[in-house]
N, C-alpha and C positions, 0 to 999 in steps of 0.2 A: 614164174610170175603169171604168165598166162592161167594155170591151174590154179590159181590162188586167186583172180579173178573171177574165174566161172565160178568155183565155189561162194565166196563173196556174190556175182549175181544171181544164182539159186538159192542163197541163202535169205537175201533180200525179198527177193520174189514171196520165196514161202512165208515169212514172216507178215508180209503184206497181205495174202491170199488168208493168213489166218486172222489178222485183225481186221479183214473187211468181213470174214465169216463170223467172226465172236461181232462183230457191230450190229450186224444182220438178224443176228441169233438174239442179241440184247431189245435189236428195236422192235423187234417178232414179240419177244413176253413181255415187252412192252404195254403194247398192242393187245394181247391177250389178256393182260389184266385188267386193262381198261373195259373191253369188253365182257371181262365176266362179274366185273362190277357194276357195268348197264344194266347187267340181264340179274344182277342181285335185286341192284333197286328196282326193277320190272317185277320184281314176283313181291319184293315189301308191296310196293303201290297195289298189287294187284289183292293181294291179302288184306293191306288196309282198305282199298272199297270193297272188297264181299263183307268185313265186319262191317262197316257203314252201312250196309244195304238191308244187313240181318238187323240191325238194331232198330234202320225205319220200319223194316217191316213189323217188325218183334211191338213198336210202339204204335204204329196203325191200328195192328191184331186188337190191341190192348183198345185201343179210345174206342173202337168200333164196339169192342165187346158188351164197355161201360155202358155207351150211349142206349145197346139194346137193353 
């Protein structure tokens, strides 16, 4: 009975130890997907103002040209 106990609380233990490491490990790529979804829309946004930027300039170039 005693032996049939300890096994029982080692078995408890580890099963514990592993559902707090799988939680751990679930709220980590969590967390990591959030963040490399930040840094996705970081580089859209960044992409859509350089074409923004290119297309005032592209249309300044232009009126400046006409006007000479």
């Amino acid at each position: 009975t005693t032996t049939t106990a300890a096994t029982t609380a080692t078995t408890t233990a580890t099963t514990a130890a592993t559902t707090a490491t799988t939680t751990t490990t679930a709220a980590t790529t969590t967390t990591t997907a959030a963040t490399t979804a930040t840094t996705t829309t970081a580089a859209t946004t960044t992409t859509t103002t350089a074409t923004t930027t290119t297309a005032t300039t592209t249309a300044t170039t232009t009126a400046t040209t006409a006007t000479t």
